[in-house]
C-alpha positions as CSV (number, residue, x, y, z in Angstrom):
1,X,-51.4,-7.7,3.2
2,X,-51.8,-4.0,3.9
3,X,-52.8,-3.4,7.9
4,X,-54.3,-0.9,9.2
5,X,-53.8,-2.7,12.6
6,X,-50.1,-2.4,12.8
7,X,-48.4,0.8,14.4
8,X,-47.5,2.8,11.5
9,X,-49.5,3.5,8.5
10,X,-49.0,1.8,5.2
11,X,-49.8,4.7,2.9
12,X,-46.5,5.2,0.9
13,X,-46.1,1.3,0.7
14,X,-49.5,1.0,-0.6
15,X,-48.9,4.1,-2.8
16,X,-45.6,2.3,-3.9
17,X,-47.6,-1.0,-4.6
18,X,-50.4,0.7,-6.8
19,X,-48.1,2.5,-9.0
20,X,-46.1,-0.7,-9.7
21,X,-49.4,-2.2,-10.6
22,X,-50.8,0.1,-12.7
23,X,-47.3,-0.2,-14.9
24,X,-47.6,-3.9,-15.0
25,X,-51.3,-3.1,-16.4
26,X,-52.8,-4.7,-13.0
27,X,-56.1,-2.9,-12.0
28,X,-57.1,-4.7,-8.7
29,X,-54.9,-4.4,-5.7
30,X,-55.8,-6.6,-2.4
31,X,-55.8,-5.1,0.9
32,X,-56.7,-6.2,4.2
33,X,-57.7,-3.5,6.5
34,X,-58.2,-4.6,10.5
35,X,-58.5,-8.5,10.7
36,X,-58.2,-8.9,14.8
37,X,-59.7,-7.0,17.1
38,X,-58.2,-4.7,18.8
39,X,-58.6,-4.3,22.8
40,X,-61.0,-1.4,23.6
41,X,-62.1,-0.9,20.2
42,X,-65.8,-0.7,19.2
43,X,-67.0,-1.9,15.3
44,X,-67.4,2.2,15.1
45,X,-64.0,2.6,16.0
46,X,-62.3,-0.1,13.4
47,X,-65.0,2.0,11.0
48,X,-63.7,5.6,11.6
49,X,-59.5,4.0,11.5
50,X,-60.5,2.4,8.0
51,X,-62.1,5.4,6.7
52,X,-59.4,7.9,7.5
53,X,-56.8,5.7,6.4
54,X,-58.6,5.0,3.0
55,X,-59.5,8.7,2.8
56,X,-55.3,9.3,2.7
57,X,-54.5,6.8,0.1
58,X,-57.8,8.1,-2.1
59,X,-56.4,11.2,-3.5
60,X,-53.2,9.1,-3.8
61,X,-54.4,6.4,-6.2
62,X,-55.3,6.2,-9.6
63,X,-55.9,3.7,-12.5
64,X,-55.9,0.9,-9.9
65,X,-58.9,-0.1,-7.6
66,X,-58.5,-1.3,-4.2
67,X,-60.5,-4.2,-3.3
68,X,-60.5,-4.8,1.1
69,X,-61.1,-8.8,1.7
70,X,-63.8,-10.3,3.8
71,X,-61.2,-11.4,5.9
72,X,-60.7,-12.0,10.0
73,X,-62.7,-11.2,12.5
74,X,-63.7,-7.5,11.3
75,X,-63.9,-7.0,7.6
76,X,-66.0,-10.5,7.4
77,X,-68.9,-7.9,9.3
78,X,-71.5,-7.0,7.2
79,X,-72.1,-3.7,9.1
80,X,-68.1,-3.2,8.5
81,X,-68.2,-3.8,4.7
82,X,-71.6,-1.6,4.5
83,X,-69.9,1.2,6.3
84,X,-66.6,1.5,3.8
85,X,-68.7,0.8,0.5
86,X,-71.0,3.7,1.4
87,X,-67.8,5.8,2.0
88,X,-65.8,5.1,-1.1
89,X,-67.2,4.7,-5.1
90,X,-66.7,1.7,-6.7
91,X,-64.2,2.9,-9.0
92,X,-62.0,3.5,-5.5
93,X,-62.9,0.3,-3.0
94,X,-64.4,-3.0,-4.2
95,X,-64.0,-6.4,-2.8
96,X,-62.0,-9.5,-2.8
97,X,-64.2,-11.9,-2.3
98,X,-63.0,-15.0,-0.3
99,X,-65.9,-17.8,-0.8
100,X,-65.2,-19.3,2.9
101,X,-64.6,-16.4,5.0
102,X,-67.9,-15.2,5.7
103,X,-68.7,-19.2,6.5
104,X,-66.0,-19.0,8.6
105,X,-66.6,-16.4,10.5
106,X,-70.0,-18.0,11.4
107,X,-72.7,-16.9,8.4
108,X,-75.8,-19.3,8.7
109,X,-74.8,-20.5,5.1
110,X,-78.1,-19.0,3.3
111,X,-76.6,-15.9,4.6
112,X,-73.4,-15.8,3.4
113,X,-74.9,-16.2,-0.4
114,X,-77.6,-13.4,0.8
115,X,-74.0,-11.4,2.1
116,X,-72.4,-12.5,-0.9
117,X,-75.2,-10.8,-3.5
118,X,-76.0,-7.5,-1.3
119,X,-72.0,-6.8,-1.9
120,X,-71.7,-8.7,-5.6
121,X,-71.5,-5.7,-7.6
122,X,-68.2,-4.2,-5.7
123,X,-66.4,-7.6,-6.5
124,X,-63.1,-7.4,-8.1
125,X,-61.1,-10.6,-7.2
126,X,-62.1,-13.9,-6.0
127,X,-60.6,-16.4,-3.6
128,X,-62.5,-19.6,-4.1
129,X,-62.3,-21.6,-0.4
130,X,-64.5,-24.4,1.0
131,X,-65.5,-25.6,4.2
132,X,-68.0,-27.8,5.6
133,X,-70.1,-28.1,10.0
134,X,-72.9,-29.9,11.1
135,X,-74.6,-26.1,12.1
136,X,-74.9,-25.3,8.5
137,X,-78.2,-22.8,9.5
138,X,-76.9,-21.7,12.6
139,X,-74.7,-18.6,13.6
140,X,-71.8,-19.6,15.0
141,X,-68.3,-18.3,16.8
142,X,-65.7,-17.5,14.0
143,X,-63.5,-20.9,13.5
144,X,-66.3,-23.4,13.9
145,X,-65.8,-24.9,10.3
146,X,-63.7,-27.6,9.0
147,X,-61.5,-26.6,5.5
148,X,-62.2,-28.7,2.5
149,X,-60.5,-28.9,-1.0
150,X,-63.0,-26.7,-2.8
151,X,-64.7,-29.5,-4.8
152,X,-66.2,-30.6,-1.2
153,X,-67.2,-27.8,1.1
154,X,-70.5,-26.8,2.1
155,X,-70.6,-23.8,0.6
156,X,-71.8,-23.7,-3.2
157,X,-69.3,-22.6,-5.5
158,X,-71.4,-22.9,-8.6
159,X,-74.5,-20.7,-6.9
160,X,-71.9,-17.7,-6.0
161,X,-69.9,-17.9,-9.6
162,X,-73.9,-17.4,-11.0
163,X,-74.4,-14.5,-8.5
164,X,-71.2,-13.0,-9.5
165,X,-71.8,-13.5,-13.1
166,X,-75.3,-12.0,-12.7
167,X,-73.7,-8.5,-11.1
168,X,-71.6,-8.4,-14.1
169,X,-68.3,-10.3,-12.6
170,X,-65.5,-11.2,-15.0
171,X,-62.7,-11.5,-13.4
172,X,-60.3,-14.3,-11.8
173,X,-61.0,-17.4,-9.7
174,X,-58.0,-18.0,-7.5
175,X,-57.7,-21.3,-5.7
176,X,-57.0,-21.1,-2.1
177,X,-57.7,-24.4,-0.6
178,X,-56.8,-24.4,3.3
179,X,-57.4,-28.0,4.0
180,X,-53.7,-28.9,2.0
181,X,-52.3,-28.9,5.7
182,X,-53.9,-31.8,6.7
183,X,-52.0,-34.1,3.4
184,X,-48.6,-35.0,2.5
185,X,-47.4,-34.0,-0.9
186,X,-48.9,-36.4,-3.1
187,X,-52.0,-35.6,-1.2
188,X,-52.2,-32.0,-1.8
189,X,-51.1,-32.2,-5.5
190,X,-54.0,-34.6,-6.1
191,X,-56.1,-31.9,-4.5
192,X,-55.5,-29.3,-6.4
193,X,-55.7,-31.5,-9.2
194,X,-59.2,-32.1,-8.3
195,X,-59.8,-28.4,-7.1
196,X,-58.2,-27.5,-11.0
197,X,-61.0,-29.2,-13.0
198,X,-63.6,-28.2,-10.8
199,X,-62.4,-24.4,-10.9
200,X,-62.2,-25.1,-14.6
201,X,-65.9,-26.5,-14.9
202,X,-67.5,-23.3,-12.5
203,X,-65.4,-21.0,-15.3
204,X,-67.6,-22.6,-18.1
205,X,-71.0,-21.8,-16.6
């Protein structure tokens, strides 16, 4: 992860990281930006921090996109997301997409697909997470969610790999099941599998 949040700025490690990349033929890098809050802080204050630090590494990096994840309690904001995108061209900032963050952070779940489409087309990896609550239609505090292996959730896997594939996604699917904490070993390998031949299925749509 690549924080804006700690003390120091990142810029020649992510510099560092992106030419690596680029001569192992990657194209997508994953960052996080600011994931906690910080005390005092307004959302136009996380904004104004994310911008001038992607401003610096923008005329530092080429061949490789960056792609921020909806991740924590400030880059799962709409309003946050909305802000960098309009910033930055696609080419530059995209999006990992984690499937069970904006749930997570306490999307009524028709909003996260609605979330999930408005910001479709700047997708350039995928985390594919699960996680079921009774307040399925309800906003809710970050947290309020149980995991699941993928297979189970309340969110609807097949439904966002359509969206995605609609905006023109081709890229990976990357399992990230958060519930394996909760089983022994022969539990979680049975999970992932199950999670394996699902993930394998939503690739064939």
């Amino acid at each position: 992860s690549i924080l804006i949040a700690n003390d120091f700025r990142e810029t020649d490690y992510v510099v560092k990281a992106v030419n690596i990349a680029s001569r192992l033929g990657v194209r997508v890098v994953r960052i996080d930006t600011i994931v906690k809050e910080i005390k005092g802080y307004s959302l136009e204050d996380y904004i104004r921090l994310s911008i001038e630090w992607l401003r610096e590494l923008e005329g530092e990096v080429r061949d490789v996109a960056l792609a921020v994840e909806n991740h924590g309690y400030i880059s799962n904001r709409e309003d946050y997301l909305d802000a960098l995108f309009r910033e930055f061209p696609e080419a530059f900032l995209g999006l990992t997409l984690d499937t069970g963050n904006f749930y997570w952070y306490g999307y009524p779940l028709s909003k996260v697909y609605e979330v999930i489409e408005k910001f479709a087309n700047r997708v350039k990896h995928t985390h594919v997470k699960n996680a079921v609550t009774e307040c399925k239609e309800k906003w809710r505090k970050p947290g309020e969610v149980t995991m699941t292996p993928i297979y189970e959730g309340d969110v609807d896997l097949k439904k966002i790999v359509s969206i995605l594939k609609k905006y023109g996604y081709h890229g990976d699917l990357t399992i990230e099941d958060e519930s394996l904490g909760r089983y022994n070993a022969l539990g979680k390998k049975y999970i992932l599998i199950r999670d394996t031949r699902y993930l394998n299925k939503l690739c064939r749509l």
